[in-house]
N, C-alpha and C positions, 0 to 999 in steps of 0.2 A: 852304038848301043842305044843311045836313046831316041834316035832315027826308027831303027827296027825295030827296037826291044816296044815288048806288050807294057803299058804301063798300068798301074794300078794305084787308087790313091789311098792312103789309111789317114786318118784323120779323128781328133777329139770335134768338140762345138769351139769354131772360134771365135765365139763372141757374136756380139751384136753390129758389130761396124770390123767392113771390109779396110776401111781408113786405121784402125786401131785396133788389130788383129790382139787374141790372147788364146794361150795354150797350144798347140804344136801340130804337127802333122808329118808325114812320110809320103815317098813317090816309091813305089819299084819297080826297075824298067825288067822285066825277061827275054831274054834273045833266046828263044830255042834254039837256034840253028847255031850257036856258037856256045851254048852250057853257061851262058853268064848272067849277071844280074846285079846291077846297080840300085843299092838303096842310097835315096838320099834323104835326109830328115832336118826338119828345124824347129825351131819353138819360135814363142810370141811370149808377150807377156803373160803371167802368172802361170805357166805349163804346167800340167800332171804330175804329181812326184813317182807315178809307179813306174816300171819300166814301160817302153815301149814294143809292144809284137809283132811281128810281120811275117804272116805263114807266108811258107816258099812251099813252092812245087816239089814233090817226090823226088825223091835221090838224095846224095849224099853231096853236101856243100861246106865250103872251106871259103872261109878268107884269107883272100888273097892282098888286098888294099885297102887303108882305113885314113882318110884323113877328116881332123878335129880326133876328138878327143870322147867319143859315145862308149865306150867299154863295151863290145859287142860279145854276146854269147850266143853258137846256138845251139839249139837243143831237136829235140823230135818234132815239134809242135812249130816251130821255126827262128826266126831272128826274134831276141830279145837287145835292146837297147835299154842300158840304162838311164834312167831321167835328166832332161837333158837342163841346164843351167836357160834364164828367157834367154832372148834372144841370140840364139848359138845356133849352130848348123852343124851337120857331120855329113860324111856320103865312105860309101862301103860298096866294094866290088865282089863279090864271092862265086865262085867258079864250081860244078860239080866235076 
């Protein structure tokens, strides 16, 4: 998956030093050729309180695997994450 899969980055501003990252960011990997896609996401210190979004590609996607604890929802518009606690991680596999 994350060999092939196309990845894309989503990201707030983290700060001013790479040494002492704050607020959060996401990967999404897309493997066309197998319908999947891995988000993984983590925060830094003082992260976003809003949720988090990550448009997906057209079609209809389902999660399939959720580890941590992101309360994922999606909708038309694509993956919403809810605001993640600092330094926390989730990653999500969703299938169409």
């Amino acid at each position: 998956m994350i060999r092939d899969g196309i990845p894309r980055l989503y990201q707030q501003e983290l700060g001013k030093s790479y040494r002492y990252p704050s607020g959060r960011q996401a990967v999404r990997f897309h493997d066309p050729q197998t319908g999947r896609i891995l988000v993984v996401a983590h925060s830094f210190e003082a992260p976003e309180e809003s949720p988090l979004h990550i448009p997906l590609p057209a079609g209809t996607w389902k999660t399939t695997r959720v580890f941590g604890d992101p309360s994922p929802t999606l909708r038309t518009d694509g993956l919403h994450l809810d605001a993640l606690p600092g330094f926390s991680g989730a990653a999500l596999l969703l299938e169409s």
